[in-house]
N, C-alpha and C positions, 0 to 999 in steps of 0.2 A: 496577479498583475497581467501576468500574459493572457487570460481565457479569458480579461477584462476589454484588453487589448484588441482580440479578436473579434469582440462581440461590439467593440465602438466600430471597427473597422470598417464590420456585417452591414451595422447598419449605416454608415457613411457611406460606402461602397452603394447601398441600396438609394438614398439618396442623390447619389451623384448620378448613377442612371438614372432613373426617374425625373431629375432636373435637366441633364442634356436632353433629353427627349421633348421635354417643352420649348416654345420656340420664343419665351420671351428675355430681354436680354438681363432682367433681374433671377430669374432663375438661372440662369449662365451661369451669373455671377456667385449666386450662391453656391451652384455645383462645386465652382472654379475653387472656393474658400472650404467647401466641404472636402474638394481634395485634399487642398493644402493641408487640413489639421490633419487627414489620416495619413498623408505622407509624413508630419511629422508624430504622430503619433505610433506610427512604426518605428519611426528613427527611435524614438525613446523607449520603445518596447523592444528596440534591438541591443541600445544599449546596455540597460536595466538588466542585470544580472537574475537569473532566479535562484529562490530560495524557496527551500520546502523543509516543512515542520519535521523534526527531530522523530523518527521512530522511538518505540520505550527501550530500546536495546541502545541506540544511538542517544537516548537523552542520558540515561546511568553514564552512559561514558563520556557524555560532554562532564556532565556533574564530576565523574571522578577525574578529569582534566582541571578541573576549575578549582578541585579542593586541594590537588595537587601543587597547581600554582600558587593557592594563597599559602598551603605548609612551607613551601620554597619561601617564598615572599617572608613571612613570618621567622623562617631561620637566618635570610639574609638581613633583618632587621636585628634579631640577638646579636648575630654575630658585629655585627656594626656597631650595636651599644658596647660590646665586651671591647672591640679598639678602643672605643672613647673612653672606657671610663678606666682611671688611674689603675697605675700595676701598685703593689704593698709598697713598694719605696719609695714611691711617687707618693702615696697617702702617707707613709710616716715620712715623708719629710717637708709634708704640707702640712700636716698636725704637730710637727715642733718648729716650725716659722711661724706659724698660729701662735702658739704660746710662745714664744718669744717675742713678736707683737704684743700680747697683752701684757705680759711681764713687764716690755716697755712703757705700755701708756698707764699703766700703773703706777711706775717709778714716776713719771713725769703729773699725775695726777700730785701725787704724795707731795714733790716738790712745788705746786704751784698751790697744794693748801700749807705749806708750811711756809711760802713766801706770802701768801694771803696772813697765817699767824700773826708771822713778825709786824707784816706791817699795821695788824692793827693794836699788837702791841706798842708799837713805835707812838700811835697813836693817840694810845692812852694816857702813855708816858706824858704825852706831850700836852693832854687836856689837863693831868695831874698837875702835871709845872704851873702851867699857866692859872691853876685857880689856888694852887700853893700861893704862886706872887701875886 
């Protein structure tokens, strides 16, 4: 970025002379504007951080930073499912309210086929009478 920088500069800079030097006022003007971008094209190449490519001794150790953080990553994640998930007496006393729910809706299955029964005994009864009389 920077040696990019310097080489727009070069020739910006090359530009701008060459354009003051002619005396018409559209070349001026152009000078004027070719300043401008390389003024701000400093500004931005000053503030533009560099960065340069990872040596092979500095990339193994980025890599063992990076594998680093995901083992971390990866154990703070276990360790987080082991909080959530139920302690032994927390599961067995979720698996006998379990089954006491079913036990229940069992019982109440049982009784609403045995009131279903009656009534259609009741019923029978009742077709039997009427074609008795």
């Amino acid at each position: 970025m920077l040696v990019c920088a310097a080489a727009v500069a070069a020739a910006a800079t090359n530009v701008c002379v060459a354009a003051a030097a002619l005396p018409s006022a559209a070349t001026r003007e152009a000078a004027a504007a070719a300043k401008t971008m390389l003024l701000l094209l400093l500004q931005v190449a000053a503030e533009t951080p560099l960065q340069f490519l990872p040596t092979e001794g500095e990339s193994s150790l980025l890599q063992q930073q990076q594998q680093q953080q995901q083992q971390q990553q990866q154990q703070q994640q276990q360790q987080l499912l082991l909080l959530l998930l139920p302690s032994q007496e927390q599961r067995t006393l979720m698996y006998a309210s379990l089954r006491l729910l079913c036990h229940q809706q069992q019982q109440e299955k049982q009784q609403q086929q045995q009131k279903l029964q009656q009534q259609q005994q009741q019923e029978q009864q009742q077709q039997q009478q009427q074609q008795q009389q």
